[in-house]
ZADO-1210 file (C-alpha; in nm, 4 decimals, padded with zeros to 6 digits):
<atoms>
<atom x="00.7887" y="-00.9391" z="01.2045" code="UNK" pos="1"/>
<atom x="01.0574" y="-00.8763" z="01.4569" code="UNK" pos="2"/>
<atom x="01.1956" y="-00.5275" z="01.4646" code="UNK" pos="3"/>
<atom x="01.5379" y="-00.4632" z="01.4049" code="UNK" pos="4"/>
<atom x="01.7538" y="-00.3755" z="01.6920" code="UNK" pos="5"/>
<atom x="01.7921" y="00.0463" z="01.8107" code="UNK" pos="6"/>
<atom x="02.1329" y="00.0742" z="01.7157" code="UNK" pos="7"/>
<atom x="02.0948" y="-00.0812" z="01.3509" code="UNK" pos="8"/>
<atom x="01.7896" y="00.1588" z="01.3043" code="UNK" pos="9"/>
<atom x="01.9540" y="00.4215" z="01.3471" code="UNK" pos="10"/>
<atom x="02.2277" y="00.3329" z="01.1620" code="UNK" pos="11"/>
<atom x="02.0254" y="00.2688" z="00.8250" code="UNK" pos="12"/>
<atom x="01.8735" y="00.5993" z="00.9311" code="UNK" pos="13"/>
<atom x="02.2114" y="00.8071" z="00.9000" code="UNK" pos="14"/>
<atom x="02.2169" y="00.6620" z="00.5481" code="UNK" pos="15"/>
<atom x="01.8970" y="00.7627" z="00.4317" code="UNK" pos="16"/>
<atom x="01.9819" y="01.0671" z="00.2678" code="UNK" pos="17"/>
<atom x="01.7077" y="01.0506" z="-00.0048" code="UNK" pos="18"/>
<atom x="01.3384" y="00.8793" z="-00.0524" code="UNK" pos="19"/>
<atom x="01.5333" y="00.6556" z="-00.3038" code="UNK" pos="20"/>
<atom x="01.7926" y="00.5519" z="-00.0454" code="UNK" pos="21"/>
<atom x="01.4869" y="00.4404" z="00.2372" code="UNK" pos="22"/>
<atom x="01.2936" y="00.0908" z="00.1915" code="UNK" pos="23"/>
<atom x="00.9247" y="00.2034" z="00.0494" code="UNK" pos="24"/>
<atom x="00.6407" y="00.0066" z="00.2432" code="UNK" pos="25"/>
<atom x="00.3668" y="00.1545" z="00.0957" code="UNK" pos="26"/>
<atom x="00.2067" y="00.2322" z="-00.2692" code="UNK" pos="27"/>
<atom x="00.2987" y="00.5929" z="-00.2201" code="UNK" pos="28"/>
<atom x="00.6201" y="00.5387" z="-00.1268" code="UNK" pos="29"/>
<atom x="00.7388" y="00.3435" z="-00.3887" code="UNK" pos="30"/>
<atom x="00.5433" y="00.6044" z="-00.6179" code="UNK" pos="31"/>
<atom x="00.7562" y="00.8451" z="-00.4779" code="UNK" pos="32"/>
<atom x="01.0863" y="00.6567" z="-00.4701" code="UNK" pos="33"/>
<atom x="01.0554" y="00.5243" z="-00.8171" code="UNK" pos="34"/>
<atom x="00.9735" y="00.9040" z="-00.9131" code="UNK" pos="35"/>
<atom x="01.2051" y="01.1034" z="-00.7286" code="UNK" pos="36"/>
<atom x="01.5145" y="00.8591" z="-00.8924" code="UNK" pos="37"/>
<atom x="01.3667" y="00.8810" z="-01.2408" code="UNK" pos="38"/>
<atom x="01.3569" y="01.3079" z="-01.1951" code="UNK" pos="39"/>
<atom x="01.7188" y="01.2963" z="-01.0668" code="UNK" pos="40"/>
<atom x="01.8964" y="01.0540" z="-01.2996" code="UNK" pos="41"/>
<atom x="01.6991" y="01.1405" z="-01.6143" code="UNK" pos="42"/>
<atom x="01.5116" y="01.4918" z="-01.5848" code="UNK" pos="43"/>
<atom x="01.1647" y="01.5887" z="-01.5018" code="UNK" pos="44"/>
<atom x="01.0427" y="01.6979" z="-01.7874" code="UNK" pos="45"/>
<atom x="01.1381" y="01.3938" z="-01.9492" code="UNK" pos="46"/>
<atom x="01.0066" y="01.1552" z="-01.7381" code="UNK" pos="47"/>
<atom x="00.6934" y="01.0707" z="-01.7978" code="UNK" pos="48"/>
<atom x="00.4197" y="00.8638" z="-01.5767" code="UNK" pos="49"/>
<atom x="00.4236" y="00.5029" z="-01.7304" code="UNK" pos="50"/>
<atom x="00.8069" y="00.5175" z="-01.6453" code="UNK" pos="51"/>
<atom x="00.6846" y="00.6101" z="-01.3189" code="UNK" pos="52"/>
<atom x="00.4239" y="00.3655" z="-01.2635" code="UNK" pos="53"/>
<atom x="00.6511" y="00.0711" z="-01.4882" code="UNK" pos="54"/>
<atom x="00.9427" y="00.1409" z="-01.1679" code="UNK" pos="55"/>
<atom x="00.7312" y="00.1928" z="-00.9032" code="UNK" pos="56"/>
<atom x="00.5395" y="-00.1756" z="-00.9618" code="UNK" pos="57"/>
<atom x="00.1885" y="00.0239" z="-00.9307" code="UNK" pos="58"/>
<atom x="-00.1142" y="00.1203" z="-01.1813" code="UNK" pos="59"/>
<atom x="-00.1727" y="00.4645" z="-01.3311" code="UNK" pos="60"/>
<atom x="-00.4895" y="00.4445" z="-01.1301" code="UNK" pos="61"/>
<atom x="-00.2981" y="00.3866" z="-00.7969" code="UNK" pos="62"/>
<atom x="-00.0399" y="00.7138" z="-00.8924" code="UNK" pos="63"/>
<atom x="-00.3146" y="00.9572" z="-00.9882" code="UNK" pos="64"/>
<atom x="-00.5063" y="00.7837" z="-00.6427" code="UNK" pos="65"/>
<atom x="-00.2091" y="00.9942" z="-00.4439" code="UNK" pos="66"/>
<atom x="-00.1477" y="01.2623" z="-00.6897" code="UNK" pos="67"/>
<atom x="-00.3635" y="01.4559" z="-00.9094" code="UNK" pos="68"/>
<atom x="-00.0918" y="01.5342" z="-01.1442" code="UNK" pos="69"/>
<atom x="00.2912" y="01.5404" z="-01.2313" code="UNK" pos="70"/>
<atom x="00.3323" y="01.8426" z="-01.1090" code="UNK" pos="71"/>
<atom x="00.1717" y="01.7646" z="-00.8231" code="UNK" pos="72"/>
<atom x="00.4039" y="01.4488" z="-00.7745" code="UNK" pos="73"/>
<atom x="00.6953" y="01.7053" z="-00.8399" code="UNK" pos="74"/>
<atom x="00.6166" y="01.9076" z="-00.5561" code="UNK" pos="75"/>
<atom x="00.5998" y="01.6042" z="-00.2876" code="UNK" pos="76"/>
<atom x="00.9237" y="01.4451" z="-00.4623" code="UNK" pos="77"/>
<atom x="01.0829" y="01.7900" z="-00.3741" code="UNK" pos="78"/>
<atom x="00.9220" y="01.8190" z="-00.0250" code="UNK" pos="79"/>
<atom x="01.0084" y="01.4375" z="00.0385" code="UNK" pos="80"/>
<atom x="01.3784" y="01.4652" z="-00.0581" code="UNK" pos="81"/>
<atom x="01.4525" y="01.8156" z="00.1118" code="UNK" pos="82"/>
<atom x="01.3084" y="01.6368" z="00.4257" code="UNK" pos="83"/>
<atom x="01.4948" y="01.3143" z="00.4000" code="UNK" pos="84"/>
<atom x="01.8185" y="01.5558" z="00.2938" code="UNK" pos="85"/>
<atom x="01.7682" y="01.7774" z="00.5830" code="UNK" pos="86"/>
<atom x="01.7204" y="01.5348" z="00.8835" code="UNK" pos="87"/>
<atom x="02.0064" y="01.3210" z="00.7389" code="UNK" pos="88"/>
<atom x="02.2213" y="01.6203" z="00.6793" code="UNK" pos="89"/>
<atom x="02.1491" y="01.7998" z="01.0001" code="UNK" pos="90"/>
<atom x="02.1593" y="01.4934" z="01.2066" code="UNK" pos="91"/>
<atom x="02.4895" y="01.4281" z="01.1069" code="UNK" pos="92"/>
<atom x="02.6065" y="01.7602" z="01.1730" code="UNK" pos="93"/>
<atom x="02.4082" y="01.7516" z="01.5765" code="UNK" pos="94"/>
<atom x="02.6844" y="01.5058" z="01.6200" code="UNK" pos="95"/>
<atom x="02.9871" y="01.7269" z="01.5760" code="UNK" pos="96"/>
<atom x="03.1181" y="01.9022" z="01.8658" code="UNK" pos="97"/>
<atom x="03.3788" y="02.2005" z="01.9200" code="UNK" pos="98"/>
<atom x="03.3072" y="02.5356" z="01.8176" code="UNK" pos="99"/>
<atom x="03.0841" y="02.6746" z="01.5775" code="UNK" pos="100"/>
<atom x="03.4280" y="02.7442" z="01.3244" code="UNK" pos="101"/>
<atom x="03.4685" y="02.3593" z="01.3300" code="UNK" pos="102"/>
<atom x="03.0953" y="02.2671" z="01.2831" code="UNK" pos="103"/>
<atom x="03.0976" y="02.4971" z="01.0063" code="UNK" pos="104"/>
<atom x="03.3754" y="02.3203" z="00.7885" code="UNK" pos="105"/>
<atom x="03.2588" y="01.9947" z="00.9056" code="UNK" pos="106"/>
<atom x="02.9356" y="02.0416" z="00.6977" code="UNK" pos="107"/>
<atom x="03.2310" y="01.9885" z="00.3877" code="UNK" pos="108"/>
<atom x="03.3220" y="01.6367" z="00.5464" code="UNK" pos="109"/>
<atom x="02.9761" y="01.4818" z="00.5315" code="UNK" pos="110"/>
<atom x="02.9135" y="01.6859" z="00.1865" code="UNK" pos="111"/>
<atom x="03.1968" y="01.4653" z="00.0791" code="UNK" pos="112"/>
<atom x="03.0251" y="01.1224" z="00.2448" code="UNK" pos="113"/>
<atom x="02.7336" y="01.2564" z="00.0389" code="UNK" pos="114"/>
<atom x="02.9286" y="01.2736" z="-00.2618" code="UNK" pos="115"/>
<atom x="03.0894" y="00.9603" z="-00.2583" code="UNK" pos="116"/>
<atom x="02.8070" y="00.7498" z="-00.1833" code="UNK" pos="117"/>
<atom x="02.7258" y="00.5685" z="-00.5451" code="UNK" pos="118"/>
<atom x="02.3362" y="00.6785" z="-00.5295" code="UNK" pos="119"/>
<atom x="02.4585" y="01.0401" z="-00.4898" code="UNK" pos="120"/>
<atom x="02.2860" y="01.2419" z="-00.8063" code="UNK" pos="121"/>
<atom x="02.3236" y="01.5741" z="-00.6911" code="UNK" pos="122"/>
<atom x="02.0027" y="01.7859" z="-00.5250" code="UNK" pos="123"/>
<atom x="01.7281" y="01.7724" z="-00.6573" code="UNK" pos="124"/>
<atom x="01.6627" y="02.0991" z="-00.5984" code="UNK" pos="125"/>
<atom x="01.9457" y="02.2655" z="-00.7904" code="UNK" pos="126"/>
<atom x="01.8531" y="02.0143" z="-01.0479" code="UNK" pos="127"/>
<atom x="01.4688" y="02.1317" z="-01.1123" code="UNK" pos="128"/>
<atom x="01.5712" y="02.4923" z="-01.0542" code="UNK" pos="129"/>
<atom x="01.8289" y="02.4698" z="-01.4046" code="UNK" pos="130"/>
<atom x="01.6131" y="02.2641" z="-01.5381" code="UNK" pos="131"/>
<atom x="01.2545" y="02.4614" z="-01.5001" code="UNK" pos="132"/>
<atom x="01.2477" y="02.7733" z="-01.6394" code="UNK" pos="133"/>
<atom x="01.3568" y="03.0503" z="-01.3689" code="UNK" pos="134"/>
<atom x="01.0096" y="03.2189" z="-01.3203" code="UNK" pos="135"/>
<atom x="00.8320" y="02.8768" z="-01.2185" code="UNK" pos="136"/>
<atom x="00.7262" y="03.0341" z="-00.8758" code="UNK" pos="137"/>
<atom x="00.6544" y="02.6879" z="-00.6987" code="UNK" pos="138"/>
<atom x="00.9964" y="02.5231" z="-00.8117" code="UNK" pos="139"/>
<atom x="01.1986" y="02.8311" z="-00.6918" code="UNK" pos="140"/>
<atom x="01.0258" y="02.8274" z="-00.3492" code="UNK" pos="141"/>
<atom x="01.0644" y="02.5135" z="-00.2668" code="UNK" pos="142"/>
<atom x="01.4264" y="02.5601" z="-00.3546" code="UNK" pos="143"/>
<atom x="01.4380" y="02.9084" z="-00.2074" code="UNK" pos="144"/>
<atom x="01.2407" y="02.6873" z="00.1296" code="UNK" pos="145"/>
<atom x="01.5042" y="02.4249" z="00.1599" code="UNK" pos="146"/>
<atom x="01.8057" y="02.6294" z="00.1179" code="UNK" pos="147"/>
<atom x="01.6442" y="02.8755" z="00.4121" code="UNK" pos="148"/>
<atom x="01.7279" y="02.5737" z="00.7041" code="UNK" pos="149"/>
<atom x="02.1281" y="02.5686" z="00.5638" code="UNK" pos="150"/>
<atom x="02.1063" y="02.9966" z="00.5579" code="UNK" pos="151"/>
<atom x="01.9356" y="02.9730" z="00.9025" code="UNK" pos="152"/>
<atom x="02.1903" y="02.7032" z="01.0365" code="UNK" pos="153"/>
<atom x="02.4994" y="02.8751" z="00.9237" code="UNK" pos="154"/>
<atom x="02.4075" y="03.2322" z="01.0193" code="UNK" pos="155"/>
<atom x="02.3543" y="03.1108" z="01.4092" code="UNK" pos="156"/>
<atom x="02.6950" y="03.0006" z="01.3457" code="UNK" pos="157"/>
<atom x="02.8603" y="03.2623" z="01.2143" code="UNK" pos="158"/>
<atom x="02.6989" y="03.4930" z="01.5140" code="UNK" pos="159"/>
<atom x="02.8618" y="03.2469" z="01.7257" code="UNK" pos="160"/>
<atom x="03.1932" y="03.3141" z="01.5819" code="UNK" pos="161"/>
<atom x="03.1057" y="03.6660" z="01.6295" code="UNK" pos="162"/>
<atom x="03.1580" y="03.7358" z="01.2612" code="UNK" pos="163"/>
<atom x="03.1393" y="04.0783" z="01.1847" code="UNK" pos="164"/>
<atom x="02.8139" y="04.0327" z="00.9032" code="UNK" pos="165"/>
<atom x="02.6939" y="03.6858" z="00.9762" code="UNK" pos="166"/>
<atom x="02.4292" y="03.6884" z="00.7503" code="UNK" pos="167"/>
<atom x="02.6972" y="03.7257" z="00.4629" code="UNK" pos="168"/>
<atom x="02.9006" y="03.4950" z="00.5651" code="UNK" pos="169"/>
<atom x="02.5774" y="03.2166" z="00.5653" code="UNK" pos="170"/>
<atom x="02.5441" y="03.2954" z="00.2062" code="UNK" pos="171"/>
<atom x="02.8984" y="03.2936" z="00.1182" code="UNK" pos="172"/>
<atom x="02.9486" y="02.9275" z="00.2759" code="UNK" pos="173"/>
<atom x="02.5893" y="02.8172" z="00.1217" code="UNK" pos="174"/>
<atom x="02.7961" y="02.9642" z="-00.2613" code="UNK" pos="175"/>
<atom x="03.0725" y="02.7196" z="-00.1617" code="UNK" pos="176"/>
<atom x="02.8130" y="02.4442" z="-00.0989" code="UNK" pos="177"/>
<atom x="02.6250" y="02.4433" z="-00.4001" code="UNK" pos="178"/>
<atom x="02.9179" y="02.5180" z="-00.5954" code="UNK" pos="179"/>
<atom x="03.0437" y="02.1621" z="-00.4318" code="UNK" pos="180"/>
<atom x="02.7374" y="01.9899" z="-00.4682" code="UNK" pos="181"/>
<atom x="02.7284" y="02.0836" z="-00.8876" code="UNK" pos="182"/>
<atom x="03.0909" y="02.0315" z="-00.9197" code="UNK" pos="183"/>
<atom x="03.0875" y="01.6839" z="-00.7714" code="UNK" pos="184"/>
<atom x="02.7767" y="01.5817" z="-00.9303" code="UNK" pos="185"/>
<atom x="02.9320" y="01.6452" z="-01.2782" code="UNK" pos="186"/>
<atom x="03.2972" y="01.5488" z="-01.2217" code="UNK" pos="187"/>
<atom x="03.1948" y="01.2043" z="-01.0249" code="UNK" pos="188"/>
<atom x="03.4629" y="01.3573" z="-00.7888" code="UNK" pos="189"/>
<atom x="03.3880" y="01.3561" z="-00.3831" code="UNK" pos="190"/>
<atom x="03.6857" y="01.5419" z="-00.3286" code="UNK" pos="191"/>
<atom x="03.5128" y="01.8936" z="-00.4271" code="UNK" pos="192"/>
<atom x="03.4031" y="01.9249" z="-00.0675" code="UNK" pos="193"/>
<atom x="03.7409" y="01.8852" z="00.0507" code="UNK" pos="194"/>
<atom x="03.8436" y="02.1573" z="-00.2005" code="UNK" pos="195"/>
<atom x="03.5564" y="02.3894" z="-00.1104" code="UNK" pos="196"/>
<atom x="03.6368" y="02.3432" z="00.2570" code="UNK" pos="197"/>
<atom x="03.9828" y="02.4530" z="00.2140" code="UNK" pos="198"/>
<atom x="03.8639" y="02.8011" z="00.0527" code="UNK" pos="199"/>
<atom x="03.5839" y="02.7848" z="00.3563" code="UNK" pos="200"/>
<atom x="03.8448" y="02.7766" z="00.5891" code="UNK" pos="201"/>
<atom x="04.0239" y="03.0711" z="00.4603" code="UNK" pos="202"/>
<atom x="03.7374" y="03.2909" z="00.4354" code="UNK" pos="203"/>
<atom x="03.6521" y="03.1911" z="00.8136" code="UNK" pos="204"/>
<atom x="04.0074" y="03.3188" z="00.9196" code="UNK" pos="205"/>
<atom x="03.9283" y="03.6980" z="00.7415" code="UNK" pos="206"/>
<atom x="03.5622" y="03.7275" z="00.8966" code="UNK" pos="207"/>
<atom x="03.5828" y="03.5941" z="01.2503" code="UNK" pos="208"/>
<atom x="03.5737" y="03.8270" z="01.5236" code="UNK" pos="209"/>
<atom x="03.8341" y="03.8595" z="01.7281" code="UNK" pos="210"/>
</atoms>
């Protein structure tokens, strides 16, 4: 089969924001895909594996071949979609130039190309965190794992602005992000990240060092 030219792979590659957003081209894969849409558009708890398996195209035998057990297949859902998430999300934001007070509100902009895209179903993080009771240790580190690359990202930022407590102001802009991210996911409106950018912007003006 003839590969598909540079340029148009890495276009479908700055789209692929999620497992269920990439082309599956193995058994796993579509395991995963088929698993990681059904946790994020109906719940996990009330998903069970013949949905799975009846999505995915595969046999019970082939699912429990890759993963011993649901919660297994929760845990590589959530380690598959953080990674997709993460190189999409950070990829996007490599692109951005100017200084770190722009790339900082520009995180808003694609947040809102995330939002308006019509797979967009929130993260899937935030979404097994309120859904899992708060002292299920694995589900809260894998959250607590994922949201460390946006803390880490946004703290070497904020040093760059010479912010007075850069650490702070990471988790005050990560607040703003998830607060985006659940607002947009339940209102079907995009325009949350334009809104949280505004009060982003704001709270960059008070902190930055002069």
């Amino acid at each position: 089969m003839e590969s598909l030219p540079q340029d148009i792979e890495e276009q479908a590659e700055e789209t692929c924001w999620s497992v269920t957003t990439k082309k599956p081209d193995t058994a796993r894969a579509r395991i995963l895909s088929a698993a990681a849409y059904l946790f994020c558009h109906s719940g996990f708890a009330a998903t069970g594996v013949d949905s799975i398996i009846a999505r995915a195209g595969t046999a019970k035998a082939t699912l429990y071949k890759h993963f011993n057990s649901k919660d297994e297949l929760i845990d590589a859902v959530l380690e598959a979609e953080g990674e997709a998430w993460r190189n999409w999300f950070f990829g996007r934001l490599a692109k951005v130039e100017g200084p770190a007070r722009a790339r900082i509100l520009a995180l808003f902009d694609v947040l809102e190309d995330w939002f308006a895209d019509p797979s967009f179903y929130g993260c899937p993080f935030i979404n097994a965190v309120a859904e899992f009771n708060s002292d299920n240790a694995e589900i809260r580190q894998a959250a607590d794992a994922h949201k460390a690359h946006l803390i880490t990202w946004l703290q070497a930022n904020a040093m760059e602005m010479k912010a007075r407590n850069p650490r702070e102001v990471a988790l005050s802009i990560a607040v703003l992000v998830d607060g985006a991210i659940v607002a947009a996911q339940h209102a079907h409106d995009p325009s949350f990240a334009a809104r949280a950018r505004a009060m982003a912007a704001l709270y960059l003006d008070q902190v930055q060092g002069s």
